[in-house]
C-alpha positions, 0 to 999 in steps of 0.5 A: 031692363030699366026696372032691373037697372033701377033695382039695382042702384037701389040695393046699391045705395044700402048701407052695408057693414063694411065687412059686407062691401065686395073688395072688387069695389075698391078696383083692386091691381091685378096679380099676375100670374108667376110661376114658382116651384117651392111650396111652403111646408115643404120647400120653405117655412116662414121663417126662411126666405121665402122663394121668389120668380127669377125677375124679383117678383113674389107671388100668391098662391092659390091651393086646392087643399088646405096646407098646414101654416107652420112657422118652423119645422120643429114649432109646437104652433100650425094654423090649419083651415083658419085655426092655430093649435098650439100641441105642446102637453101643458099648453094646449089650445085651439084658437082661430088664426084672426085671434092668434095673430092679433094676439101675437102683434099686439101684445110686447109677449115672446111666443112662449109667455103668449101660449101661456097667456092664450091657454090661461084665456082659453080656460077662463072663457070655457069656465065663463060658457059653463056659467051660461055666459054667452058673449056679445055679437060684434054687431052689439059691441060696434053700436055699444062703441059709437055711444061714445065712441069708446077705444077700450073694451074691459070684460071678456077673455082675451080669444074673444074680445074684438079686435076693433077696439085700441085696447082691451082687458079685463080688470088689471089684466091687459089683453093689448093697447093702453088702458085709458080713453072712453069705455065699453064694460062688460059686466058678466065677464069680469072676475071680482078684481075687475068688477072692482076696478070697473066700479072705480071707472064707473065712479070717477070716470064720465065716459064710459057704456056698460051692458048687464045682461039682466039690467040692460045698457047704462052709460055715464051719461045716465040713460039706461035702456031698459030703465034700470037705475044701475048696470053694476049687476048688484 
């Protein structure tokens, strides 16, 4: 037992993403259980008034089967089982539901330009993947952030860069946030306007961390992790 107990503080004391951290942990308030009747896409959608018990109190609920999130009854736009589609003919597009709605609250966009935008995205990351251009794990993005504890992210499509970063984009195209403060590039990503402007960055700027699959990390700082001399990609 007390080898058991010993174990198990052990594992405790490991450092953890905090994705990985159990949210039981922060002792979390009880839900109590209420009783409603309606079931949302079919009673009410989200842009009614969503149901409540007779004493004021809202609810979670949980179901056996995955429902369809639907904004209005006529929207082009559900979210089923963690991914939002958009059907309309000329806009069509399959994202996850985490990027759609991050997309929606970061960017000053009507939900019209934001599907014309996300399709716009979609299509240029399937051109990138066709080239053999694999994006970087959130994991590798986190270590590349706390070099210098960048708040700008400039590469990739906007689908696939991470939310952790204040603001991101590509060149002169802006996925959200203010595009200034210290700088992750991603070299491979950027079309030639924004390899332009990355090289303007890399020049006149002092904060910045760059990854070229083919030459390795360099930053402002001149350290390269794989002893190459430049990360530009030429």
């Amino acid at each position: 037992m007390r080898h058991h107990v010993k174990v198990h503080v052990s594992h405790r004391e490991q450092e953890w993403e905090s994705p990985s951290a159990s949210l039981i942990e922060q002792d979390p308030e009880v839900v109590p259980d209420v009783d409603i009747a309606a079931q949302m896409g079919k009673d009410f959608f989200l842009d009614e008034k969503i149901p409540r018990h007779e004493l004021g109190q809202g609810c979670v609920r949980v179901v056996e089967q995955s429902i369809m999130w639907r904004e209005t009854e006529t929207s082009k736009v559900f979210t089923y089982q963690g991914l939002t589609t958009c059907t309309e003919l000329d806009k069509s597009w399959t994202v996850m539901s985490s990027i759609y709605n991050h997309l929606r609250q970061r960017r000053d966009k009507s939900i019209s330009e934001l599907k014309i935008f996300i399709r716009a995205e979609v299509e240029l990351q399937e051109r990138l993947e066709t080239m053999g251009y694999r994006s970087p794990t959130w994991r590798l993005l986190r270590a590349l952030q706390s070099l210098l504890s960048a708040v700008q992210l400039q590469g990739e499509s906007a689908v696939t860069a991470p939310p952790f970063f204040p603001s991101a984009g590509r060149g002169t195209t802006k996925f959200w946030g203010k595009m200034q403060g210290p700088t992750v590039l991603l070299w491979e990503s950027l079309d030639e306007g924004g390899r332009e402007e990355c090289e303007r960055t890399i020049c006149t700027h002092k904060d910045w961390v760059g990854r070229n699959q083919q030459k390795g990390i360099a930053s402002s700082e001149g350290s390269n992790r794989k002893g190459k001399p430049s990360s530009r990609g030429k």
